[in-house]
C-alpha positions as a printed Julia matrix, in Angstrom:
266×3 Matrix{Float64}:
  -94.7    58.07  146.24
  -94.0    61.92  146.83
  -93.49   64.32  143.95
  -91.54   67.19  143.52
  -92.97   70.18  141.04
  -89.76   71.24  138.91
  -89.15   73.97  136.42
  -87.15   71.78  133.28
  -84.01   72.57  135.31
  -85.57   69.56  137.82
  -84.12   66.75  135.83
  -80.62   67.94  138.16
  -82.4    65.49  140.48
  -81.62   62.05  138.26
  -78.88   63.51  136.81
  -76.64   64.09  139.76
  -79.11   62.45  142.17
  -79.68   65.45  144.43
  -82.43   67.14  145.57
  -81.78   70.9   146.36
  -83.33   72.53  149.82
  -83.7    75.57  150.47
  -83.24   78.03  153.49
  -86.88   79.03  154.85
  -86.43   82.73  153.55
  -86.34   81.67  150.29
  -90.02   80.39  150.94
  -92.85   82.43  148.29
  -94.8    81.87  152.13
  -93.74   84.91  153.93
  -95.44   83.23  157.69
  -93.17   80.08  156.9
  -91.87   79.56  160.66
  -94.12   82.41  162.12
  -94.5    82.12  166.22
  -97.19   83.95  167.52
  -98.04   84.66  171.42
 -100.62   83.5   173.65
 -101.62   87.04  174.42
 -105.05   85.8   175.94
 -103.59   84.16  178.72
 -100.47   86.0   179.37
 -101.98   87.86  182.36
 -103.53   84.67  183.74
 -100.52   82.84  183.66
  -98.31   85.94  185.48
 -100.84   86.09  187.92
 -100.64   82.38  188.25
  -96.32   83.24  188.51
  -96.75   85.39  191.07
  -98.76   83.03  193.43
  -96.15   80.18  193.48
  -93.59   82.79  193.87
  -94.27   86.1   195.15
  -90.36   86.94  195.59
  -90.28   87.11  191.84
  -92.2    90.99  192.35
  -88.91   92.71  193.34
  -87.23   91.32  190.41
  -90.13   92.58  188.3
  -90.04   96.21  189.53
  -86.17   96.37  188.36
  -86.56   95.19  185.37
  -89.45   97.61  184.4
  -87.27  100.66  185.93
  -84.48   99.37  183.95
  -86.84   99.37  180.99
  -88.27  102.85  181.93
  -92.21  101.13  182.23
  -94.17  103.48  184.34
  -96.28  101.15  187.33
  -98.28  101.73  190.47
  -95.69  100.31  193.21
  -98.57   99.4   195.35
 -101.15   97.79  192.81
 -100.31   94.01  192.19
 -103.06   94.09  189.28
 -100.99   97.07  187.41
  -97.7    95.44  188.07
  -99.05   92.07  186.47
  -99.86   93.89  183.54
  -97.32   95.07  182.93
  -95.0    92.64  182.8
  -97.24   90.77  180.74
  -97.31   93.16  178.13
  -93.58   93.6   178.36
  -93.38   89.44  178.34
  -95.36   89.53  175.16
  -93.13   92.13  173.61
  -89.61   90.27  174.4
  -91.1    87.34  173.36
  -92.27   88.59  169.67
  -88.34   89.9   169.66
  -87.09   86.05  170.83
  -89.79   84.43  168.24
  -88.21   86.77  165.14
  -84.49   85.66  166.66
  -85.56   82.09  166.84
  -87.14   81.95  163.35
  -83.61   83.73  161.85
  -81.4    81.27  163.49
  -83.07   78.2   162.45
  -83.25   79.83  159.0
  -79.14   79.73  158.94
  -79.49   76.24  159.97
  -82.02   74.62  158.53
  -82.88   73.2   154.69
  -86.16   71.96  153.36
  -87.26   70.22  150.48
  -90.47   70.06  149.1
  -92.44   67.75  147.89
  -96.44   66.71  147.2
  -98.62   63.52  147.73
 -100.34   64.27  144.3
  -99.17   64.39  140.93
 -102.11   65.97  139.43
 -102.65   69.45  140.91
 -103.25   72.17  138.51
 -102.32   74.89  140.37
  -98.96   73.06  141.35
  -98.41   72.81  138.02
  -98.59   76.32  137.35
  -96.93   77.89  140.12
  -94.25   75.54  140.48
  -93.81   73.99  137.18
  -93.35   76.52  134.6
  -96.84   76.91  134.08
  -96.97   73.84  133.03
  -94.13   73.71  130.87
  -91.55   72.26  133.49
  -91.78   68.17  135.17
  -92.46   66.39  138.2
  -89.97   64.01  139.41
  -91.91   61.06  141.64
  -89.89   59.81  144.36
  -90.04   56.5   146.64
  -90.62   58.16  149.82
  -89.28   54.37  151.57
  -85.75   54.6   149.78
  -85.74   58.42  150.38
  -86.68   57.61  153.87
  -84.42   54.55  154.1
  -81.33   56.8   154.16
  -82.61   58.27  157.88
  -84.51   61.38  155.86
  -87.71   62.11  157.95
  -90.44   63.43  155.97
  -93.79   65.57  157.49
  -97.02   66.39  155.95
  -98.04   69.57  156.14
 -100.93   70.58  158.77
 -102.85   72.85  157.63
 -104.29   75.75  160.2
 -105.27   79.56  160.19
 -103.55   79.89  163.3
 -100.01   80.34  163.81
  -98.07   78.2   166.32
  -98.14   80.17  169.68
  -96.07   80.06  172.5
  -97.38   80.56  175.89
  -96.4    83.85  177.95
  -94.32   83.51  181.71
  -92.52   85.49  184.08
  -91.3    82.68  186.25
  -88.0    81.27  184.7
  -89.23   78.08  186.54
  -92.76   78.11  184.28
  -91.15   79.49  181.12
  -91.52   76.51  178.44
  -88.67   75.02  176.03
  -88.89   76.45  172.43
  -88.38   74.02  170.49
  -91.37   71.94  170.17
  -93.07   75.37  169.14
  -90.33   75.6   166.64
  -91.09   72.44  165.53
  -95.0    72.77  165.09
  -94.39   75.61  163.26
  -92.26   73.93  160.79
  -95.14   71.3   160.42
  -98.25   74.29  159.83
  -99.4    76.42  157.07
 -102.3    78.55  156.91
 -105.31   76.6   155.46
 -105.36   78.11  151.7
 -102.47   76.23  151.05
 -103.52   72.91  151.86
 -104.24   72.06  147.9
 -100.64   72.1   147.92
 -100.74   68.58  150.09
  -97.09   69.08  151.4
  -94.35   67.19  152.85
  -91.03   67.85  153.85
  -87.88   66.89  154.3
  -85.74   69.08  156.78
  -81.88   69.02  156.93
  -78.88   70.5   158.9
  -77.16   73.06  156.64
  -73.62   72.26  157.51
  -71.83   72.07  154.08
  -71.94   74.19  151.27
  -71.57   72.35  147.41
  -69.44   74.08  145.06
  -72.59   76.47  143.56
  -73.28   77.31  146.96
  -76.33   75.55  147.3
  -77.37   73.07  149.42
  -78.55   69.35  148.86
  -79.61   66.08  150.06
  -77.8    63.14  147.89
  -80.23   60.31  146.84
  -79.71   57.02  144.85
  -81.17   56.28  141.58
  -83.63   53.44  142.7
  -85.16   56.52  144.8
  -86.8    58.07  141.68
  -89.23   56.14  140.12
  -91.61   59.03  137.61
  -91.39   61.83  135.2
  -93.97   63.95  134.87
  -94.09   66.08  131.54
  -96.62   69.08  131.41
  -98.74   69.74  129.15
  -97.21   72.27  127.76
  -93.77   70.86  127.58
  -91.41   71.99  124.94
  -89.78   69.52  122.62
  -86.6    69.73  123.91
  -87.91   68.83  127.4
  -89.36   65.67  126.3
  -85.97   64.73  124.66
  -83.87   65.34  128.0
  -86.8    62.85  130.08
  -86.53   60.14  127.36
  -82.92   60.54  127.28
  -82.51   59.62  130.62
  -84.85   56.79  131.16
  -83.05   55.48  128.41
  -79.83   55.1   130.8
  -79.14   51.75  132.27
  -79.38   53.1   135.75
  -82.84   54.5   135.34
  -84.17   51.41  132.81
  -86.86   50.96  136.11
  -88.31   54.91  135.6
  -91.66   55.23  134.3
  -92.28   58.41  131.87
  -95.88   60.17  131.53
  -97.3    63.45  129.69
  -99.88   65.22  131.26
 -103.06   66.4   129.34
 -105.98   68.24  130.25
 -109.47   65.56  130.87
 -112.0    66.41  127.81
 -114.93   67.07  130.48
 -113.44   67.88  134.0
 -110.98   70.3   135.28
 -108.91   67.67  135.93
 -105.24   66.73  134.54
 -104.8    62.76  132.87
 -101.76   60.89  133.02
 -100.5    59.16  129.86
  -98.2    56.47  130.17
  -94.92   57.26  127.47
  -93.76   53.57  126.32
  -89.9    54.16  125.07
């Protein structure tokens, strides 16, 4: 079971069995998809680029005369670094590209492993006036969705520095690993994803992943659910389609910080 953290406006997901994604700008994480640089090794490896092919030098000088970098035509060690530091730069500018074209395309949803976070609760749940909606991650899965946990590290994803075309590595399983990390504060969290190809609009302009009713299984109240809230979740496990849904009210545990699931019986 996953579960997704909803203001009241969450019950959209059993109602019109959707769950919304969202582009990675809209992320509170500002570093969501941040590529970094191997800046450590970046002379290493264009001294290494230089060995295998030593023709690549007169391609070098042009392009730092085209890019108006002063260098010592006859010192190899100022000409590598150089063009490592000017690697390093072009690829910060390609990493920032990258991470705004994969924003256009790309939709995540959200979800946890754990139902009873308190901060969760009160950053994503209304302070703990909105719901969780638990989800079978097999059905959701079933449909071809491929969910990710979260890895939690304090270093970004970085990608490796070259000046030989021939050495220069492929992107995207740097894009990739950076779609998989957070920094390590956030790991309370317990995150996975689901990631989707933002192809097609709905009418509100948002974007969504369609899901069947036997995929939701829970509703989570908060503790500090209003009335009205409650009403809506009873109404709708009340619905023939959704007879199998289980309803619970959170409450705060008399000697812990700790939330307690209550079971509602309707």
């Amino acid at each position: 079971m996953i579960y997704r953290y909803c203001t009241p406006a969450g019950f959209d997901i059993p109602l019109n069995l959707r769950l919304k994604a969202s582009q990675i700008s809209e992320f509170n994480d500002p570093f969501e998809l941040a590529l970094g640089v191997q800046i450590k090794t970046a002379e290493a490896n264009i001294q290494k680029d230089f060995e295998e092919r030593p023709d690549l030098l007169a391609d070098w000088k042009v392009t730092m005369r085209e890019q108006k970098i002063s260098f010592q035509e006859d010192s190899i060690e100022d000409i590598i670094q150089k063009v490592a530091a000017f690697q390093i730069s072009d690829l910060r500018r390609v990493a920032e590209l990258i991470r705004n074209e994969w924003n256009d395309k790309l939709g995540v949803a959200c979800f946890s492993r754990d139902f009873d976070i308190i901060q969760m609760w009160a950053h994503y749940a209304d302070d703990h006036k909105g719901i969780i909606i638990g989800i079978d991650e097999k059905v959701l899965t079933s449909k071809s969705e491929e969910l990710f946990d979260i890895e939690y590290k304090n270093e970004l994803t970085r990608i490796p520095v070259f000046a030989n075309p021939e050495n220069i590595p492929l992107y995207e399983p740097y894009i990739k690993q950076a779609l998989h990390r957070k920094e390590e504060k956030w790991s309370y969290e317990k995150e996975v994803r689901v990631y989707i190809d933002l192809d097609k609009k709905s009418p509100d302009g948002r974007f969504y992943i369609g899901i069947t009713a036997d995929a939701v299984k829970e509703i989570y109240l908060g503790l500090r659910v209003h009335e009205t809230t409650e009403i809506i979740a009873k109404e709708i496990v009340n619905r023939p389609k959704f007879r199998h849904l289980k309803l619970f009210k959170m409450s705060m545990h008399s000697d812990e910080y700790k939330l307690v699931r209550t079971k509602i019986e309707i």
